[in-house]
N, C-alpha and C positions, 0 to 999 in steps of 0.2 A: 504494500500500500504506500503512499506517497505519502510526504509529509507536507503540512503544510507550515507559514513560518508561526503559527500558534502553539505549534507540536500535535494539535487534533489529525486525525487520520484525514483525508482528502474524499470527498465523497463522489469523484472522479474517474474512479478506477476502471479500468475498462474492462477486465477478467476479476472475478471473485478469486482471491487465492484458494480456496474450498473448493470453487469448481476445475480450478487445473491440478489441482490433487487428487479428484474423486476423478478427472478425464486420465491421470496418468497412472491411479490402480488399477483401473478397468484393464488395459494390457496383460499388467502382468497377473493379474487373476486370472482372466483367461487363458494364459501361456500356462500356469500351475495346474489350474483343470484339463488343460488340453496336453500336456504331459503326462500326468497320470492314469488318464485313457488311453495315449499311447504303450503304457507300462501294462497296464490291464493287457491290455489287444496282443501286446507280443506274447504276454507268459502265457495267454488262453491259445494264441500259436503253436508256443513249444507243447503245451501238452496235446495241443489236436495233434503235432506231428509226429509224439511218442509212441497216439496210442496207431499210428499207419504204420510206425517200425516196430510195434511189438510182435515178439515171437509167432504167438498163437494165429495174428493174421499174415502172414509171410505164406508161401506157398510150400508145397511138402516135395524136396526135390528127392527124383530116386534113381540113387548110383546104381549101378546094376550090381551084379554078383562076384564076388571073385570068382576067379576060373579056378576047374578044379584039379590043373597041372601045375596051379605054382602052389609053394610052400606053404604048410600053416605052422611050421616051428621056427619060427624068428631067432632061436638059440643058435644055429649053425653056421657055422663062420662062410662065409664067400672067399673064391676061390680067385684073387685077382693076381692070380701068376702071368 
């Protein structure tokens, strides 16, 4: 506010100080709510994305068989002469 040479306030003013305090919280109030929906949004992400990589829905792949000319005694030494 101005001064005037009384020392009373000026009744001049052309912005209320009240009203460019209450236009420059508005901002960042909205940036803090609009952050923490962002923070929501991602973690409700990661766990939609856990439950796509969990085990039980993965598909069931099938090796085939061992043949039944090679080995099932893994104890015997190989012969790399």
């Amino acid at each position: 506010m101005m001064m005037t040479k009384s020392g009373s306030p000026s009744r001049n003013a052309v912005v209320s100080p009240s009203l460019l305090v209450s236009l420059a919280a508005t901002p960042w109030l909205a940036a803090i709510v609009g952050v923490r929906a962002a923070g929501e949004f991602i973690e409700q992400l990661g766990l939609a994305s856990e439950e796509i990589f969990r085990g039980d829905r993965l598909p069931v792949l099938h090796f085939p068989d061992r043949p039944s000319d090679a080995p099932t005694d893994t104890t015997t030494p190989i012969d790399r002469g």
